[in-house]
Phi, psi and omega in degrees: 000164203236155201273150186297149176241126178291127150277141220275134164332141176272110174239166204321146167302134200277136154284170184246104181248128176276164174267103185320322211273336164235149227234131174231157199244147166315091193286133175224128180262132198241094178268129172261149180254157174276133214298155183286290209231151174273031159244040184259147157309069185291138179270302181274137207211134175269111179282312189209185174312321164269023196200152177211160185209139199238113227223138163291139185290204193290151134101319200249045189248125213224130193260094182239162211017026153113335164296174204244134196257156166191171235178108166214151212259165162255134189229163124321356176188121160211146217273102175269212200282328181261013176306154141258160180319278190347304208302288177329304212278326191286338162286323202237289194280277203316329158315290209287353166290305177299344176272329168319316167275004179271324209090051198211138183247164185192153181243154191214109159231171187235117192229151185173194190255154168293155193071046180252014203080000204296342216251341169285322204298302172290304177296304184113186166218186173319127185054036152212121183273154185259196195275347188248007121311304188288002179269312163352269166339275184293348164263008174274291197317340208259295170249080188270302174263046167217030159298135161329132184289174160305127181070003174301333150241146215232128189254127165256200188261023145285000173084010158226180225227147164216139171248154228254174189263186195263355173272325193290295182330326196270351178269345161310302178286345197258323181297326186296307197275322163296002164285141201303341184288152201273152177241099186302108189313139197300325170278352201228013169293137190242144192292135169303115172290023173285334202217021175279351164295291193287334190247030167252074141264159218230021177268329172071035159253144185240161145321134153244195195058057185248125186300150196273310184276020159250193150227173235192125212210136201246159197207116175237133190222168200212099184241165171236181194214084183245127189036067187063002222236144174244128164217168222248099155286007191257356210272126197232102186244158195286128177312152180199115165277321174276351100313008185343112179263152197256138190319162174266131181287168201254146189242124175267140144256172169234178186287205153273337182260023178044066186239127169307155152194176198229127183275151163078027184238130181319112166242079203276134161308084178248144177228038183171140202269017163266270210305345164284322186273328179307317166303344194235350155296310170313298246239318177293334168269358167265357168302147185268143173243212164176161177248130199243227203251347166229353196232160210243312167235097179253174228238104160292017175179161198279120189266173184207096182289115195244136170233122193268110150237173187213159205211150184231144164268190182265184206271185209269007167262331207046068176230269209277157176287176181255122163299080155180137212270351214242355137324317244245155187221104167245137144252178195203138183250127176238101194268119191248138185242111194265142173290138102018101172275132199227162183275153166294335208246009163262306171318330222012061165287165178197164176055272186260333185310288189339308209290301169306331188298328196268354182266305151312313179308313178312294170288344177253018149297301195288336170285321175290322162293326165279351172292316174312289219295338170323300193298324192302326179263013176261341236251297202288333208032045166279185192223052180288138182286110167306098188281090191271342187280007197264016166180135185297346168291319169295321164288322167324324182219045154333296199291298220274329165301325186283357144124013180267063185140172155268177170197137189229139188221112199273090178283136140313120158232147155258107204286018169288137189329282188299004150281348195294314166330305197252015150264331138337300200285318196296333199303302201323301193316310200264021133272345177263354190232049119282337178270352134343116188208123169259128172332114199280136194257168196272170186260169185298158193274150184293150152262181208258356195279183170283155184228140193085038156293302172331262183334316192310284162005272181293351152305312164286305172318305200281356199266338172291328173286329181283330205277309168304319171312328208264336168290345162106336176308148178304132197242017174268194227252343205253349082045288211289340180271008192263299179340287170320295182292343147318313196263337126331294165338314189293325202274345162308151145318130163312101203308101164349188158260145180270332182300149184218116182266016190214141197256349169240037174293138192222335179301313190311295220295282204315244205002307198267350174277003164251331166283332162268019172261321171293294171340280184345293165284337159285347169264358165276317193286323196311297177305302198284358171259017171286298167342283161346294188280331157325285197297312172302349190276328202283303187296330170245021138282303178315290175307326153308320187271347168284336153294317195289336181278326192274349163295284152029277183298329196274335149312305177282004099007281223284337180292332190307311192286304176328291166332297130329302186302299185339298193304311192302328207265337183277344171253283140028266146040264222290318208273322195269325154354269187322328180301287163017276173297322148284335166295342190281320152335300173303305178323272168328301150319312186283321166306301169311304210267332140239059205232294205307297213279342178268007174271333187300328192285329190288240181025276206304300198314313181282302162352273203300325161295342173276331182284317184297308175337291164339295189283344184279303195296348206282323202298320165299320168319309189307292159335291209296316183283336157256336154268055169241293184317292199303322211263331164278334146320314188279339188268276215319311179292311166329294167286355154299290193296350155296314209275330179314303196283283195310319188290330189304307183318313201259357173269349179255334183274332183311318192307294184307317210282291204302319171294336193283317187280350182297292150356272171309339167286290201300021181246295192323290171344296191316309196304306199280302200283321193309346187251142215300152184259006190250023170245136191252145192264139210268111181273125189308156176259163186308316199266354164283307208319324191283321212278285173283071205291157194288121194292156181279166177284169181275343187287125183287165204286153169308308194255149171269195209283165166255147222268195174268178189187157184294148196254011189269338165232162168245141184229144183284156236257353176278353225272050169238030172227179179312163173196139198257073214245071176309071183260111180296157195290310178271049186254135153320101185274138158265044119042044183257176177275003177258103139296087162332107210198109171273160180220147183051057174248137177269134150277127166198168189259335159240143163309131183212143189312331195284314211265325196298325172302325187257015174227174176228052173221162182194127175238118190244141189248148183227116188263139144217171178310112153260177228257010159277013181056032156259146199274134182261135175232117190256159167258112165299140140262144141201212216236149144282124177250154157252115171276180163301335171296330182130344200274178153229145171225181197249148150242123216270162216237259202228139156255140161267158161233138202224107171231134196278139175204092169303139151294132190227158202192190157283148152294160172270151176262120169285128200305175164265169187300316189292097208281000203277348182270150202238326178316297208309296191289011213253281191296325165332306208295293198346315177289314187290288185314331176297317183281341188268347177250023211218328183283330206294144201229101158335104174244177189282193179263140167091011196282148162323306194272010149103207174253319178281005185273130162247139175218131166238140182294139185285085156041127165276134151289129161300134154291112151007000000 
């Protein structure tokens, strides 16, 4: 018969709260991988165990005040080119293995640019296992003998787990096994020699303290999160050769204790860590890779391993797990291989490559972002909202920023030259995300049972099993509960034989009335030392609760005080909270005005670098606008002193013209008065005048002759470029015989941008009164210019002046008929000579018809 078993209190379901008042910051690990050759260019350089410093290559090099720049983060930790897989894992993984089997979660991802190593760093490669084996290695080695059988525990589709009694497991494992798939024994599977290299480790580290009295059921599942999308690379769709339908993406949700999870994911029961990684082999070959221009197989999308475990303690026998569901402790480890960010314009991607680069890029945006905003509000102490929903990676591993676990993070860097832009970023990133800091999680609550049930138990069994063994006694299981009053039993004397084959037998009956008179007396002595032992039990049960009462008191004594103490230190608290809190205020204020004032000093800083730019160019324009100035000074004097030298030249040549004609008047004069008065001079007739041209003076000329030209126009001294020939409506035609006349001249009446454009010369003619009251006339000349604007402006030159000019005089008088009055012929001579010097025609310098052109007035004819 079986003996009864206390059931253990039923207590509250446990929350998972993390403890606000401690705070552990993100551990971030820094792996340099090793260069492909040894002419490659390194940038990244390991100073010390925490620090790495990073220099611009040849070529790529930034200067700041004339110095040479270099740049270097701090890490917790960092790993070079020469770690192993051990080290790295014994550092980074083994903590977070070990809160795992404490009941404690934790994340591990790996972040860099592609081809920096994330995905060796995590997997590992032949004979050298990465971090998700060896995590592997050590939780099998650690709860190897306390596992759970298959299905005791059962995962629902809600992110918890139940457990099942050892009849439900075994028809669960019978259901399993009658299934058409042939299932192979756990000794006798034989390892994928693909990956039998990565899980032969060979170190055997385990938990230690790994609690006894429980048990341990370990579940492993495998999603990637690709182009925004999660889908179960563990998901086994049905073959279809002519239509193959392509997964279904996957849905996150959250739970009841609002923990993320992806509903509808494959979640497999492993119990050894070849069958665990073969499941993670599996899953591993449906990731999508690709081959782009740096990386050969790089990882288009973020994979995420998750490992659940779950643990029950044993009931108060230490046989069976305990029914209650509110017992079961599941944790969960998530090793995550973040896909690799990269430029388009290194990758040259195009089409879906192009798409996945941007769908990564993208999501290790929204991870960055939400690690600033994080900072911001730890840094500020605001309550700004984190946009974990703007990408499914992020929202996935809310829960673990939000204070459910830890979280560790490796960057991957490649210290080749042409990465340096995008190992610049990641440092920043992993130096801005050290500064984080997640809620430290509480550890799980005790149970109430005894501990080192387990052992006690099977201690007793093998020591009872022996004790039967050496009597010869029955050792099955139906037995055993018999065992004790047997062993009571024993200490009787041996009950004689009772049978009486005789009537006048006398031996039997005293024999068997002396073995029960000897019971008697061992059952008597038995009771009273039972008695006995009842009353010492009652007297030291007493003395115990009269101890216990007097502790008691004296506990609720020292609590009373304790208490007290409590309330002063808590209003104490209380008092410095409220201090707290206004300094943090302050704190807080003072962090704004100078937040204010250094934006304000960048502002002046930029101002003012803007203003010097300004002044370095006004200063350069001025340079540049004064040797522009001095070099058109200099063209303008140059060309002054030619037009100075030409006017002189021509003021000299006027000069001269004008003495060559005074001359010539006063030879003529001389000549007129010198001649005899009684030869009368004989007026020529019209057809000599033609016939004969008028002889010239004998005196050579100042300048030499001009060749001869036509007398009917003057042509202006420009007409051989474009001309501009600006004659206003109200100009005078002076119909005289001399004309100004340009040829491939635009004629107009107003100046306009259109004729200006196209010469480059310009003449404006201007009439006015002079003060003989002849009409005078100049042609203004000048230059056509293209100003800058786009425009034209005129520069004026020069002017002719053109003046009309009659002979004016006395009348002439006609001799008289009568040669006989000597008066007459007296005012004759008189009149010719007054007409013959009054005719005479002044010409200007420079004139067509030379210096040496003459007209002297023709004689009067007498009347008949």
């Amino acid at each position: 018969m079986k003996s009864a078993r206390t059931k253990t209190p039923r207590r509250p379901a446990p929350k998972k709260p993390s403890n606000p008042c401690v705070k552990d910051p993100v551990g971030v690990y820094c792996r340099v991988r090793p260069l492909s050759g040894p002419d490659q260019e390194c940038c990244i350089e390991v100073i010390d165990e925490t620090t790495v410093q990073i220099h611009p290559p040849e070529g790529y090099r930034i200067f700041r005040n004339g110095e040479y720049r270099e740049t270097q983060y701090s890490f917790k930790e960092v790993f070079g080119t020469l770690v192993v897989q051990k080290q790295l894992f014994d550092v980074v993984a083994k903590p977070l293995v070990e809160d795992l089997i404490r009941g404690k979660n934790g994340l591990l991802f790996t972040y860099g640019v592609t081809g920096s190593g994330k995905t060796h760093t995590m997997t590992g490669s032949p004979g050298d296992g990465g971090l998700l084996p060896r995590c592997l290695d050590m939780i099998f080695n650690s709860i190897g003998p306390f596992q759970a059988k298959r299905f005791v525990f059962k995962l629902d589709d809600k992110n918890g787990v139940d457990v099942q009694c050892e009849v439900d497991a075994l028809l669960e494992r019978q259901k399993r096994d009658a299934m058409p798939i042939p299932k192979t024994p756990l000794g006798k599977r034989q390892i994928d020699p693909e990956f039998v290299d990565m899980i032969n480790v060979q170190d055997h580290c385990k938990v230690e303290d790994v609690d006894e009295d429980n048990v341990y059921s370990v579940f492993v599942s495998y999603i990637e999160i690709y182009n925004n999308y999660i889908y179960d690379l563990l998901e086994e769709a049905p073959f279809e050769p002519i239509k193959p339908k392509p997964p279904q993406s996957k849905i996150l949700r959250e739970d009841q204790n609002h923990n993320m999870y992806v509903t509808g994911c494959t979640e497999v029961e492993v119990k050894s860590t070849e069958e665990a990684f073969e499941v993670f082999w599996r899953g591993q070959k449906k990731r999508r890779i690709a081959n782009t221009q740096l990386n050969r197989e790089s990882s288009r999308s973020h994979s995420v391993f998750i490992i659940k475990l779950a643990q029950a303690p044993l009931d108060a026998d230490g046989d069976n797990v305990l029914q209650e569901k509110e017992q079961i402790t599941l944790s969960q480890l998530s090793l995550v291989d973040l896909a690799g960010s990269e430029r388009t314009n290194r990758t040259k991607a195009e089409g879906n490559r192009l798409r996945e680069a941007g769908n990564i890029n993208q999501s290790l945006m929204t991870l960055r972002t939400c690690i600033e905003v994080l900072r911001e509000n730890q840094l500020y102490g605001i309550n700004k909202m984190v946009p974990y929903r703007d990408s499914k990676l992020t929202h996935l591993f809310k829960n673990y920023f939000d204070g459910e676990g830890k979280v560790r993070m490796i960057v991957c860097v490649n210290p080749k030259a042409e990465d340096y832009e995008e190992s610049l970023q990641v440092m920043r990133f992993a130096e801005m995300t050290q500064e984080v800091e997640v809620a430290r999680p509480a550890d799980r609550p005790i149970c109430g049972l005894t501990p080192g049930r387990r052992f006690r138990n099977q201690a007793f069994r093998e020591e009872l099993q022996r004790k039967l063994e050496m009597r010869g006694g029955p050792i099955n299981e139906e037995t055993e509960e018999q065992a004790v009053p047997e062993l009571l039993l024993q200490d009787f004397p041996p009950l004689p034989s009772c049978e009486l084959l005789d009537i006048n037998d006398d031996q039997t009956l005293p024999k068997v009335i002396e073995v029960l008179e000897k019971r008697h007396k061992v059952r008597q002595m038995m009771s009273e030392e039972i008695a006995r032992t009842v009353r010492s039990f009652k007297t030291a049960l007493q003395d115990f609760h009269s101890s216990v009462a007097s502790k008691e008191n004296c506990i609720q004594a020292k609590l009373s005080e304790k208490e007290k103490t409590i309330a002063g230190q808590k209003m104490e608290l209380e008092r410095l909270e409220k201090k707290i809190k206004t300094l943090e205020y302050k704190i807080h204020i003072l962090e704004k005005t100078a937040t204010i004032y250094e934006e304000d000093k960048r502002n002046l800083q930029q101002e003012l670098e803007s203003k010097s730019q300004q002044l370095q160019r006004q200063a350069s324009d001025k340079r540049r606008m004064e040797a522009r100035l001095q070099g058109m000074v200099a063209e303008t004097s140059v060309k002054w002193e030619k037009e100075c030298e030409r006017r002189v030249a021509a003021k000299q040549l006027e000069m001269q013209n004008k003495l060559w004609v005074k001359d010539e008047k006063l030879k003529q004069l001389k000549a007129i008065v010198t001649e005899p008065k009684n030869e009368k001079p004989e007026r020529p007739s019209r057809v000599r005048d033609r016939e004969k041209p008028v002889q010239r003076s004998v005196s050579p000329p100042p300048a030499p002759s001009a060749p001869p030209v036509r007398l009917r126009h003057r042509r202006s001294r420009s007409a051989g470029e474009r001309w501009v020939d600006h004659k206003p409506p109200s100009n005078v035609p002076t119909e005289t015989v001399m004309q100004p006349q340009v040829p491939h001249a635009i004629t107009v009446a107003a100046a306009s941008e259109k004729a200006l454009a196209k010469c480059d010369k310009y003449m404006l003619t201007h009439q006015e009164l002079a003060s003989d009251g002849e009409i005078e006339t100049k042609l203004i000349k000048g230059d056509v210019f293209k100003t800058r604007g786009g425009g034209q402006a005129v520069q004026f030159t020069e002017i002719e002046t053109l003046k009309q000019e009659s002979p004016t005089g006395r009348k002439r008088r006609s001799s008289p008929s009568n040669p006989d009055q000597p008066e007459d012929a007296a005012d004759s001579e008189w009149t010719d000579v007054e007409t013959r010097c009054s005719v005479a025609v002044e010409m200007r310098a420079g004139s067509a018809l030379g210096p040496g052109y003459q007209h002297h007035a023709q004689p009067k004819r007498r009347k008949p």
